[in-house]
N, C-alpha and C positions, 0 to 999 in steps of 0.2 A: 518583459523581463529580459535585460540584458543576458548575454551568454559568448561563446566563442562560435564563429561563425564554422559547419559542418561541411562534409564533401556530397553530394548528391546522393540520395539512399541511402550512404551508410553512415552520415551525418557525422558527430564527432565519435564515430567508436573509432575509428584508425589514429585520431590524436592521445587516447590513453593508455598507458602503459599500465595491466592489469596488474602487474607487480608491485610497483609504486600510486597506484592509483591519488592517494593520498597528495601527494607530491605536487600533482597533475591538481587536483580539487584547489592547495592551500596556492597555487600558482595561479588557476581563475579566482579565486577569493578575493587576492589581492587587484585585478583587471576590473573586476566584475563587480566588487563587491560581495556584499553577507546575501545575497539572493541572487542567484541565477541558473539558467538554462540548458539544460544538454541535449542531445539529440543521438538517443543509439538505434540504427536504424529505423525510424518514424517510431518512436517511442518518445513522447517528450518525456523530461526528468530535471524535479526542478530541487537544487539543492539548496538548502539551509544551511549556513554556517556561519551562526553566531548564535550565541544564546538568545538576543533578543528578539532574532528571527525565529532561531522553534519556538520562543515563548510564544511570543502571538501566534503562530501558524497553530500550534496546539493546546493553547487555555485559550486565548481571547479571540481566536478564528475557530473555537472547534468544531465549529457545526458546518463549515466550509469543506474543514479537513476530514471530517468523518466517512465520508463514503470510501469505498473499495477499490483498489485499483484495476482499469479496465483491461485484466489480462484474457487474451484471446487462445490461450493456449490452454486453457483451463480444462480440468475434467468436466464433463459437463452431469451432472444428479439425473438420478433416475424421475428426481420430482421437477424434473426441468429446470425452471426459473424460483420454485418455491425453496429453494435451500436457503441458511440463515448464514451459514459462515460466507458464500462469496456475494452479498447482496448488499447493497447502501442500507446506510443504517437509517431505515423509514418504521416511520408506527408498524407499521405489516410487518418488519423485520421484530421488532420490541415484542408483538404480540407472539409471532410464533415462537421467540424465543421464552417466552414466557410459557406456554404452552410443552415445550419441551422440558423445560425446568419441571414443571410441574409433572410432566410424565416419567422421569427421573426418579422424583423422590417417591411418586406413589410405586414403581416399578422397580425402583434402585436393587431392593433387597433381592426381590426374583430375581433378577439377572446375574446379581453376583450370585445366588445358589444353582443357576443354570452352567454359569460359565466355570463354577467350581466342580462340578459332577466331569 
């Protein structure tokens, strides 16, 4: 994936103006093309900018794009790695969300009479 070449470590965060960002994006657009590559310090980030690019990226690549992004900064769950909101979207992920669905609606009512008292 083409992109604008970075400065060592802090890659290209010193070439964007967070004000104008936009600006900065519709300017590699035009360099780079409707796909390319950024670098804010070793974080890749890869933009889309064209409709025909998110289309595929998200209906006809979706199952590419579905997983989470790997942020390291994250709260880490008391249940370790079994949380469903920060995990790639895997049958494991489907079932325990299924299983919380379902703890929900059989518990729904108690909880809101809990949290209403």
């Amino acid at each position: 994936i083409p992109g604008p070449k970075g400065i060592p470590i802090v890659g290209n965060a010193l070439q964007v103006d967070l004000e104008n960002i936009h600006k900065d994006l519709l300017k590699w657009a035009k360099e780079y093309g409707a796909i390319f590559k950024l670098n804010f310090a070793g974080e890749l980030i890869v933009v889309l900018n064209s409709f025909d690019a998110i289309y595929e990226a998200l209906v006809i690549k979706s199952g590419d794009f579905a997983g989470r992004a790997n942020d390291t900064f994250r709260v880490k769950t008391l249940v370790q790695d079994d949380d469903v909101l920060f995990q790639d979207y895997t049958e494991k992920v489907k079932y325990m969300k299924k299983l919380m669905l379902q703890g929900l609606k059989m518990y729904g009512e108690v909880c809101s009479n809990i949290v209403k008292i």
